[in-house]
C-alpha positions as semicolon CSV with decimal commas, in nm:
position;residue;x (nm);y (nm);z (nm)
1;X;1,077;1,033;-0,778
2;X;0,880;0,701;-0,935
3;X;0,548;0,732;-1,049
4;X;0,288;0,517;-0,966
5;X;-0,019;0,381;-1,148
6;X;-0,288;0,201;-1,054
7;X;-0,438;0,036;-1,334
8;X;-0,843;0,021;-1,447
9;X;-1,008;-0,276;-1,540
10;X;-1,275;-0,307;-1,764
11;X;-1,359;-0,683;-1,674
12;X;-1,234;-0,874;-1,404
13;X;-1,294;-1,191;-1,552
14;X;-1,024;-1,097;-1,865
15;X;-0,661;-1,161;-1,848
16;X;-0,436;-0,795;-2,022
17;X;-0,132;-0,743;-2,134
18;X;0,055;-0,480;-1,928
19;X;0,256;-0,208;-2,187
20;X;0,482;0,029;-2,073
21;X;0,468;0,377;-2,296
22;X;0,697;0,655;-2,280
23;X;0,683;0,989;-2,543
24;X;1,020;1,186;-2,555
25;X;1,106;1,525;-2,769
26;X;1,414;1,612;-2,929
27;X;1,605;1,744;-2,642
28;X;1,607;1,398;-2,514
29;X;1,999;1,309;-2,485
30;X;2,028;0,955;-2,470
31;X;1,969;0,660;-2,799
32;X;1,800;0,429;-2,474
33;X;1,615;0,455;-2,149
34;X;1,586;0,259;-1,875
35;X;1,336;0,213;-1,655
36;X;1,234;-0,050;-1,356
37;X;0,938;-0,106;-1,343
38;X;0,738;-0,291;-0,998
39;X;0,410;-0,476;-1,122
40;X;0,244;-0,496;-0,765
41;X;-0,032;-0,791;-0,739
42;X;-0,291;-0,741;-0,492
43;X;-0,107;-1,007;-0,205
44;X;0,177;-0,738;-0,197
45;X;0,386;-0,951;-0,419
46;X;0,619;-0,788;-0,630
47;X;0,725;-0,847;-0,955
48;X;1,028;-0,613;-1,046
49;X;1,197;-0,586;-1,395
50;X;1,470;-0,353;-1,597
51;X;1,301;-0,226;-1,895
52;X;1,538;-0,084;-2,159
53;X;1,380;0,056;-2,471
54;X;1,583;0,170;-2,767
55;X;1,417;0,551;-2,846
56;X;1,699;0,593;-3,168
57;X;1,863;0,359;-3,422
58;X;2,266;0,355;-3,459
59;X;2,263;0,613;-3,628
60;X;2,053;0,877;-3,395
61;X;1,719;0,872;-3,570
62;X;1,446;0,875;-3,315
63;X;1,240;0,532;-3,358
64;X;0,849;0,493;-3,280
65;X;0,552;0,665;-3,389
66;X;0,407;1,023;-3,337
67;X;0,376;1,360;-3,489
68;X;0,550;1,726;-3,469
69;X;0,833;1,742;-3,193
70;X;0,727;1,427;-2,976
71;X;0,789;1,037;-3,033
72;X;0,649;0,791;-2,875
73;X;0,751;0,376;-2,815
74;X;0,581;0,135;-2,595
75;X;0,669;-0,203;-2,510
76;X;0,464;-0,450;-2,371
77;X;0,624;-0,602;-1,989
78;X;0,359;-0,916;-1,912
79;X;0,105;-1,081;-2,114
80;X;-0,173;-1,272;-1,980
81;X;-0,235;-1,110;-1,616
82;X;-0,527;-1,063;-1,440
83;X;-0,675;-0,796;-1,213
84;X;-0,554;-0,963;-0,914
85;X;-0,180;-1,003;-1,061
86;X;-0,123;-0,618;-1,069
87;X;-0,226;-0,402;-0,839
88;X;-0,033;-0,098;-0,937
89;X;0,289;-0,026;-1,125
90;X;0,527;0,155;-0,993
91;X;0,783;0,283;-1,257
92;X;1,156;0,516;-1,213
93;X;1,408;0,598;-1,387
94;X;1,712;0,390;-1,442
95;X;1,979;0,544;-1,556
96;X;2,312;0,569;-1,377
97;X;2,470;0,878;-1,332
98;X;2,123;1,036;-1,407
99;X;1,897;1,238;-1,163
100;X;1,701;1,457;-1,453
101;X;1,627;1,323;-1,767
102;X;1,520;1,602;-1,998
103;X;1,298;1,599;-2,269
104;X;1,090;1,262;-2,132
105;X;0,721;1,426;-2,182
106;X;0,530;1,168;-2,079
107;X;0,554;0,807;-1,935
108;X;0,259;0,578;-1,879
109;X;0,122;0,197;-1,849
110;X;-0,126;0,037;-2,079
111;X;-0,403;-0,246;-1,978
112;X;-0,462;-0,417;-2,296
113;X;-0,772;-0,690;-2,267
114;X;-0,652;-1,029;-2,448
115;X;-0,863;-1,156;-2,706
């Protein structure tokens, strides 16, 4: 099932950088994740890309900040968008073979304003 987020703007005059953030516990069973991700603009144009992000290093150790049992990575998916360019975000999972993916706690999108 995606999700689907429609993002706030603080200013509609800035341009943001759009970040994709996921958190993940240790039961996650995978080193990656994929993800595709639909940046909407407000025409109904859609911008659609395969977002892998590497959660562990070669060697299994989780990668990313956070605290107790949860990590957390974000990567950042467009610079220098305005309002108008996304809409919403639509984001599912990509992983073949793959209808559950346990231990993904959280997944989210973050408007960053440019300086």
């Amino acid at each position: 099932m995606p999700l689907t987020f429609t993002p706030a703007y603080d200013d509609s005059a800035r341009v943001y950088d759009l970040s994709l953030a996921v958190r993940h516990d240790n039961a996650y069973p995978y080193r990656a994740l994929s993800l595709v991700v639909d940046a909407i603009a407000a025409d109904s144009t859609v911008n659609r890309q395969m977002v892998d992000i590497a959660l562990a290093d070669e060697y299994g150790n989780w990668t990313g900040g956070g605290f107790g049992a949860l990590y957390q990575q974000a990567v950042t998916i467009a610079r220098g968008v305005s309002p108008g360019d996304v809409h919403s975000v639509v984001v599912w999972q990509g992983m073949e073979g793959c209808d559950t993916l346990v231990g993904l706690v959280n997944v989210g999108v973050i408007m960053a304003p440019r300086d």
